[in-house]
C-alpha positions in Angstrom: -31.7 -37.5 -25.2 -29.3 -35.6 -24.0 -29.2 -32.7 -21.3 -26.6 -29.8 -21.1 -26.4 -28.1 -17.7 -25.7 -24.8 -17.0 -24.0 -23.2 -14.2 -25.0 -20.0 -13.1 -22.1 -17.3 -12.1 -21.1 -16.4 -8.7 -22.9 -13.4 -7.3 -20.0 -10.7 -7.8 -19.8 -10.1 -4.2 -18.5 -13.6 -3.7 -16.3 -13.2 -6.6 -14.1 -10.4 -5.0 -14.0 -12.0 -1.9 -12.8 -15.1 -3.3 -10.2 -13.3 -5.4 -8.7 -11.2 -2.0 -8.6 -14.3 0.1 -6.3 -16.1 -2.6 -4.5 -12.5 -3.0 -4.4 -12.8 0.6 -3.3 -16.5 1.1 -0.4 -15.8 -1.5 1.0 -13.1 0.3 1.4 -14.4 3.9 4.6 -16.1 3.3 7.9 -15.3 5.2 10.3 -13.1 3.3 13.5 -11.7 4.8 13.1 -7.8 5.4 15.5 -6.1 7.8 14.0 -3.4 10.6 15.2 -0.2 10.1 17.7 -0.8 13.2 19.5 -3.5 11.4 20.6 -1.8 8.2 23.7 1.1 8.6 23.0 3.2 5.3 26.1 4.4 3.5 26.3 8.2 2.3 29.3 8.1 0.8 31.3 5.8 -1.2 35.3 6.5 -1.6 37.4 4.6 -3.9 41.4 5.4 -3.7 44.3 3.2 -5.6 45.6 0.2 -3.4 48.8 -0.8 -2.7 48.2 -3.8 -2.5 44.9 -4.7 -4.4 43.3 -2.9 -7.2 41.2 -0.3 -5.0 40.9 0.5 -1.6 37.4 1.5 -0.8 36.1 3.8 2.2 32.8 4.0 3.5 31.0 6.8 5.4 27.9 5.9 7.4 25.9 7.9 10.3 25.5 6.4 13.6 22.3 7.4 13.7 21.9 7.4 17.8 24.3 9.7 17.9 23.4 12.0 15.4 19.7 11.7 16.4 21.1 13.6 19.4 23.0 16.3 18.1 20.2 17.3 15.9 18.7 20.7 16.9 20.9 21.4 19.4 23.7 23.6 18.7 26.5 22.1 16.6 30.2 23.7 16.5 33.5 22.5 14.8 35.9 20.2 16.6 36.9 16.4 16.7 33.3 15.4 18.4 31.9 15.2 15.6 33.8 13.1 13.5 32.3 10.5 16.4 29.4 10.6 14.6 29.9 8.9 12.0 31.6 5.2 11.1 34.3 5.9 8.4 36.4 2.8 7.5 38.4 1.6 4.3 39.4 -1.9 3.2 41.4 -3.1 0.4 39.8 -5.1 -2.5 39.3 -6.4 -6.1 36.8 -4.1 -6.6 34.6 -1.7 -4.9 31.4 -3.7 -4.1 33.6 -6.8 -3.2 35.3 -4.6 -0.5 31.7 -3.4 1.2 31.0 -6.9 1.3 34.0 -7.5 2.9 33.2 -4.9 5.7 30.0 -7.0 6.6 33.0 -8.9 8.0 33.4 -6.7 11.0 30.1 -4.3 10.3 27.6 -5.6 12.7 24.7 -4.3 10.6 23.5 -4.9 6.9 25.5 -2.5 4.8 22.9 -0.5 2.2 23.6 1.5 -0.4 20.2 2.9 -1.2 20.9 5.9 0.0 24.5 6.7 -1.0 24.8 10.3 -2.4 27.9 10.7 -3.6 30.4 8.8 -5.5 34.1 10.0 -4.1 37.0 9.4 -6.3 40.8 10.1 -6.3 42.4 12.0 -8.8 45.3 9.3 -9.0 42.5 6.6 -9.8 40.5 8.5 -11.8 43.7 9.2 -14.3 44.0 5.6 -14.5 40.3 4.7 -15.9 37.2 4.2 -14.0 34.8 2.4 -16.4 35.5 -0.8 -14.5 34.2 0.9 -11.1 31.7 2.8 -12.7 29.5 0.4 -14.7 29.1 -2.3 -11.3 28.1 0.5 -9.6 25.4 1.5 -12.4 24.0 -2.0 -12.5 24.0 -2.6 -8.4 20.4 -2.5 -7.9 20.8 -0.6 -4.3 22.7 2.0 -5.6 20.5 5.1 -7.3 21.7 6.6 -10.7 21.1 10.4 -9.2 24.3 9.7 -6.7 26.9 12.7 -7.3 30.5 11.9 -8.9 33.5 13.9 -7.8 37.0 13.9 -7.8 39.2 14.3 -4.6 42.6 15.8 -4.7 44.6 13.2 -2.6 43.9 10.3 -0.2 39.4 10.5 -0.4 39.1 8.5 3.0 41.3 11.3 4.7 39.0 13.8 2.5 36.0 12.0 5.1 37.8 12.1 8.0 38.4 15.7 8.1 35.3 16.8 6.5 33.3 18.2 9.3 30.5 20.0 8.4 29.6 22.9 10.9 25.6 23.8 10.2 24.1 20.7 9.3 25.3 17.1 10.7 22.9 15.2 7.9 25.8 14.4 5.6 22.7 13.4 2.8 21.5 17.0 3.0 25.0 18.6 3.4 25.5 16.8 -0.4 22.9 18.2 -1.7 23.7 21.8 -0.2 27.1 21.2 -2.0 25.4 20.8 -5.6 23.1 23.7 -4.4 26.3 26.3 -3.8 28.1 24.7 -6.6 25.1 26.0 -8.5 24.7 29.4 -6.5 28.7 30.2 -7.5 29.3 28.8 -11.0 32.6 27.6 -9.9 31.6 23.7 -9.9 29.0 21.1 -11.1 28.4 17.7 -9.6 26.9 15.6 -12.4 25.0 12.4 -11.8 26.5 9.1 -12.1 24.1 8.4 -15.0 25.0 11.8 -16.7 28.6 10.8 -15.6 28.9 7.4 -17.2 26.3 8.5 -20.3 28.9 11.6 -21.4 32.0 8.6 -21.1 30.6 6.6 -23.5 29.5 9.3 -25.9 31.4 9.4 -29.0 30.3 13.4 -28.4 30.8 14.4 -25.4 33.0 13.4 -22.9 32.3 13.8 -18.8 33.6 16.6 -16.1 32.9 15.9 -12.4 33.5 17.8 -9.5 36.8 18.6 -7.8 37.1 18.7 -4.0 40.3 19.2 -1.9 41.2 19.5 2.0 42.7 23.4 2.4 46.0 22.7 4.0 46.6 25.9 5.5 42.9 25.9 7.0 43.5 22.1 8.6 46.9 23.4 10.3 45.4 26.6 12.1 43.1 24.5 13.1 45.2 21.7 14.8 47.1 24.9 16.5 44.3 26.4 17.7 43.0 22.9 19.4 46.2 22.4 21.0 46.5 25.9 22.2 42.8 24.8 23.6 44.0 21.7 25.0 47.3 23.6 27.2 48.8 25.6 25.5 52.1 23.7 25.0 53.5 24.9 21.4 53.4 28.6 22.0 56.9 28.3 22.0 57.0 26.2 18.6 54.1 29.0 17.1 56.6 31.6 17.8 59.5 29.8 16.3 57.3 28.9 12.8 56.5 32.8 12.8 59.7 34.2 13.1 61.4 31.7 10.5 58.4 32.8 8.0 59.6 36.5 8.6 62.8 35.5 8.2 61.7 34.1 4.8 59.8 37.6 4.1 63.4 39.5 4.7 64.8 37.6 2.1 62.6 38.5 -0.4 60.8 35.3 -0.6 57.4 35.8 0.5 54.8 33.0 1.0 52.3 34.5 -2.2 52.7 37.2 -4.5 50.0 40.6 -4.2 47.3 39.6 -5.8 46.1 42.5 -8.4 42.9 44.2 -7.7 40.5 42.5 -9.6 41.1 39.1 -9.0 38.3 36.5 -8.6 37.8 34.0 -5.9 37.9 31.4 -9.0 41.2 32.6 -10.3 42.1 29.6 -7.4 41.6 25.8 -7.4 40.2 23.3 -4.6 42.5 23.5 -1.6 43.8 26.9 -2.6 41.2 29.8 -1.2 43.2 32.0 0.9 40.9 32.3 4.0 40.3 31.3 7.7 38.2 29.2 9.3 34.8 26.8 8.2 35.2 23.4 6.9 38.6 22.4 5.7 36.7 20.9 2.6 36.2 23.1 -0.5 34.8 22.4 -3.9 36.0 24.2 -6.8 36.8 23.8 -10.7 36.2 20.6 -12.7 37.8 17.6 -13.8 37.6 17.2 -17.3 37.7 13.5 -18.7 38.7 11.7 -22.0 36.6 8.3 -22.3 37.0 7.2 -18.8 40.3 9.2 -17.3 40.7 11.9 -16.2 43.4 14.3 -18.2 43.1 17.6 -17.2 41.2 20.3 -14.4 39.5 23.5 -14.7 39.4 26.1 -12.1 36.6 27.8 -10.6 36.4 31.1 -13.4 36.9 28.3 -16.3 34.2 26.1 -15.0 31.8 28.8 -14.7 32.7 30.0 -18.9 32.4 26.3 -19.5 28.7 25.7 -17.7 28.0 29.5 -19.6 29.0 27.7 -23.1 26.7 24.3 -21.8 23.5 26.2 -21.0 23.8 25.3 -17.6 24.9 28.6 -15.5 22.2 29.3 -12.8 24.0 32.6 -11.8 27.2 33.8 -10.5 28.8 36.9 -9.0 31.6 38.7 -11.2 34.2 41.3 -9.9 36.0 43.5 -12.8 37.9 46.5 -13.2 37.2 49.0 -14.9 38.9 49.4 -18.3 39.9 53.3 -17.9 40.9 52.7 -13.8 41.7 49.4 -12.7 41.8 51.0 -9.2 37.6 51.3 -9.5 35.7 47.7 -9.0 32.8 46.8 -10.0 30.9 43.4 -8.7 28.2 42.1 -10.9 25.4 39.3 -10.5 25.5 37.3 -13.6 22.2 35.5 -15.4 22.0 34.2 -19.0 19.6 35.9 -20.8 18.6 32.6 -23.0 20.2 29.5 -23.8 23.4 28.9 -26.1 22.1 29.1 -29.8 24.7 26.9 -31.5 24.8 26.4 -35.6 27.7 23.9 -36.9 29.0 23.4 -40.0 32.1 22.5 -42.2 34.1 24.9 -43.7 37.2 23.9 -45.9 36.9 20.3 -44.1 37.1 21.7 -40.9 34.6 21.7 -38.0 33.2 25.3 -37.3 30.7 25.9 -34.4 29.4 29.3 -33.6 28.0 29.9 -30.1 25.6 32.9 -29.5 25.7 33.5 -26.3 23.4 36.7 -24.3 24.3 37.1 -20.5 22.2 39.5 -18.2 24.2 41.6 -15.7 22.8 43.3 -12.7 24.8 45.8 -10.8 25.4 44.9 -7.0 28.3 47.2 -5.9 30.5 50.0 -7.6 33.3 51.5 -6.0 33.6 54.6 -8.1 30.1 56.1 -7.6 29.5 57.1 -11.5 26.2 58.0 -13.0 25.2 54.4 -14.2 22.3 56.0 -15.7 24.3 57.6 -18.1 24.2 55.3 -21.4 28.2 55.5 -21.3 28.8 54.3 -18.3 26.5 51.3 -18.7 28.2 50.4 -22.1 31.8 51.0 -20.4 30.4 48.1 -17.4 29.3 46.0 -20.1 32.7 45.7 -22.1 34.7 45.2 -18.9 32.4 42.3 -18.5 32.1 41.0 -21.5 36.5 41.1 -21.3 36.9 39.2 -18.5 34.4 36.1 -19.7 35.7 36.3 -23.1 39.6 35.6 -21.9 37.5 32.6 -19.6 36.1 31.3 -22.6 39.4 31.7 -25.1 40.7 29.7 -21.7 38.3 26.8 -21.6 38.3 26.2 -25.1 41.9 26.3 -25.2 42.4 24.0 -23.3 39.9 21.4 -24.2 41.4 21.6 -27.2 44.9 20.7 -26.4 43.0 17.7 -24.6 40.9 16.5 -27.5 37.8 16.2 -24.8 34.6 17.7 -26.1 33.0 18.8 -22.4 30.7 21.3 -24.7 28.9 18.5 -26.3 29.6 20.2 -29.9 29.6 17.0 -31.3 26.3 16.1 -30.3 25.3 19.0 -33.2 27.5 17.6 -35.6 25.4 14.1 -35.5 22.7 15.5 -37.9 25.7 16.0 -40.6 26.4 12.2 -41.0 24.1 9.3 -42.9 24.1 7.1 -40.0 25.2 6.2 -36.5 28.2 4.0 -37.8 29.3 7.4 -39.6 29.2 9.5 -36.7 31.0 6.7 -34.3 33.7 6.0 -37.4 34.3 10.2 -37.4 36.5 10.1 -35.0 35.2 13.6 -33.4 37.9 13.8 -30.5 40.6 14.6 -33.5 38.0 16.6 -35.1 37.4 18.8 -32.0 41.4 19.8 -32.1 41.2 21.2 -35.1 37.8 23.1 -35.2 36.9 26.3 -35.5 34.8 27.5 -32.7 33.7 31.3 -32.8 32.2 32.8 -29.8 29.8 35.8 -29.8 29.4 36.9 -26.5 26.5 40.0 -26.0 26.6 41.3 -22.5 23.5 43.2 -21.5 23.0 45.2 -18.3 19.5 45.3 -16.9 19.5 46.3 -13.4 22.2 48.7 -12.4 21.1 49.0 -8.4 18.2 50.4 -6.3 18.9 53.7 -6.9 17.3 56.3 -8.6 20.1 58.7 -9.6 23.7 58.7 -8.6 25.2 62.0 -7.7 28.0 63.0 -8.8 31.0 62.3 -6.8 34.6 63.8 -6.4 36.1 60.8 -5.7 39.0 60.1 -8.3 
């Protein structure tokens, strides 16, 4: 005869204690983790062509006893705070090879968790960057929402002489930049995901940012130091000035007038005629065919290219009035709803109508007019509805000529083939050259100011 025992179950207190003190026992090992005052976190990655590798890459990292200083006190421009930060560059294979490299003379562990934007030079970026972009992609420090943008000339000197003057935190002077970029229309600063997803998109290609050191900003700046420092080219400052007059005599000024209604975005990066702030600005667009860069856009065709993509937050418009280009008239801009885009072929050939319904609000008027008066709000409304219509003949123009799709058209024309292969085999690029693309712009003013009534007024 045989006997079967049974075991009872362990009382489910015991159970769960059991259970934590393996859970427990398995994690007490030793694994590396480095304190917070071993690790220098990069904020900003540059990558320039080499002389004599295949890219030279910069760094920019905070030293963060330093800037843990400066921090609510008051902060002014000047060559102190470029001290705050560790910039350096090497020269190597490829742009994660050559931060490993600086752990050769970094003393602390190099991260790139919390990098924020991608810097890269125009000359590089004409070349190709899908061999920079995709290590950087798979790099498991680095974050997909890090910015891309383009610098006009040498990126490392781009750090060095970018010296913010309200906010030391380079991470949240970054993300200020997207925020204006937004604020103005003039820019965009697209994610490296976004970035490397629209240069591998059969239909759509990529645009990044453009930034550029102001030349004319740097130098009066550099005088105006050494005039601090003793005064010694007073002399020299006098000599530069009268040879520039000299110039003016001749009939060879340094800039043309500029007519009455032109726009701060008539300009490029590097080019804003102004005085003092941060040498840096960022304006216009680079537009990009697969992976290099082929053309730019300034600051009034970026904002009719984010109008056409659905992506305009708001921007501020000056016009002249079509009857007296004397009388200005500065609008706030807001699309009224998103692009409603149909596409189509017609006789072979790619067509795409864009609806497009912008919102303008008065904010100042030179001429003093009646705006209540219905013709006075139409005539507002067609000077508007002018100058973005010559930004958008501009943009599409151009894109054209380039065979780069920055619209995304060809993402609507997907639905018109049987399958993927199709739509890759299309070849859209020579298709975009050729199309059709009809813009309807509607221009709608719904605020034209605080007041009530206008009087009438006698200036002419």
């Amino acid at each position: 005869m045989t006997t079967t025992t049974r075991h009872r179950p362990l009382p489910r207190p015991i159970t769960v204690f059991l259970l934590l003190s393996i859970l427990a026992a398995a994690g007490g090992g030793c694994r590396s983790f480095s304190e917070v005052d071993e690790v220098a976190h990069v904020f900003t990655i540059a990558v320039d062509k080499s002389t004599i590798n295949k890219v030279k890459v910069g760094i920019r990292v905070p030293i963060a006893r330093l800037v843990g200083k400066v921090q609510g006190q008051a902060i002014g421009g000047g060559g102190g705070e470029q001290e705050l930060y560790l910039i350096t560059s090497t020269d190597a294979p490829s742009i994660l090879s050559g931060i490993n490299a600086m752990q050769t003379y970094i003393e602390r562990q190099i991260s790139l968790e919390h990098a924020r934007l991608l810097l890269i030079s125009e000359e590089f970026a004409r070349e190709g960057l899908e061999e920079e972009i995709t290590p950087i992609l798979r790099f498991p420090e680095t974050r997909s929402n890090m910015y891309v943008a383009i610098s006009k000339g040498d990126p490392i000197r781009l750090l060095m002489e970018n010296r913010p003057f309200l906010d030391v935190n380079i991470a949240k002077y970054v993300e200020l930049v997207h925020r204006m970029a937004d604020l103005t229309g003039y820019s965009e600063l697209p994610t490296v995901n976004r970035f490397y997803n629209h240069m591998r998109s059969p239909g759509r290609e990529a645009v990044a940012a453009i930034l550029a050191v102001n030349e004319e900003v740097l130098a009066q700046q550099e005088k105006e130091e050494q005039k601090k420092a003793g005064g010694l080219i007073t002399l020299d400052l006098e000599g530069e000035e009268e040879e520039k007059a000299d110039e003016g005599e001749k009939g060879q000024p340094d800039k043309a007038p500029e007519p009455p209604a032109r726009t701060p975005g008539s300009t490029s990066a590097g080019k804003i005629p102004r005085e003092g702030g941060s040498v840096v600005e960022w304006l216009g667009l680079a537009v990009f065919k697969g992976d290099r860069m082929v053309g730019e856009l300034n600051g009034n065709e970026s904002l009719a290219y984010r109008l056409l993509t659905g992506t305009l937050a708001e921007g501020v418009l000056t016009v002249a009035e079509p009857q007296n280009p004397k009388r200005l008239i500065t609008v706030n801009l807001k699309p009224g709803r998103p692009p409603a885009i149909k596409t189509f072929f017609q006789d072979q050939i790619a067509v795409v109508q864009v609806d497009l319904l912008l919102e303008v609000n008065v904010d100042s008027i030179t001429s003093g007019d009646d705006l209540e008066q219905s013709e006075a709000v139409h005539r507002i409304e067609e000077a508007v509805k002018l100058s973005l219509e010559a930004w958008l003949a501009a943009v599409v123009r151009k894109t054209q000529d380039w065979g780069t799709d920055i619209f995304g058209f060809g993402e609507h024309f997907r639905r018109h083939y049987a399958s993927w292969q199709d739509w890759d085999n299309a070849g859209w690029s020579d298709k975009f050259k050729t199309a059709d693309i009809r813009i309807n712009l509607r221009v709608m003013m719904r605020r034209p100011g605080l007041l009530i009534q206008t009087e009438s007024s006698s200036v002419k």
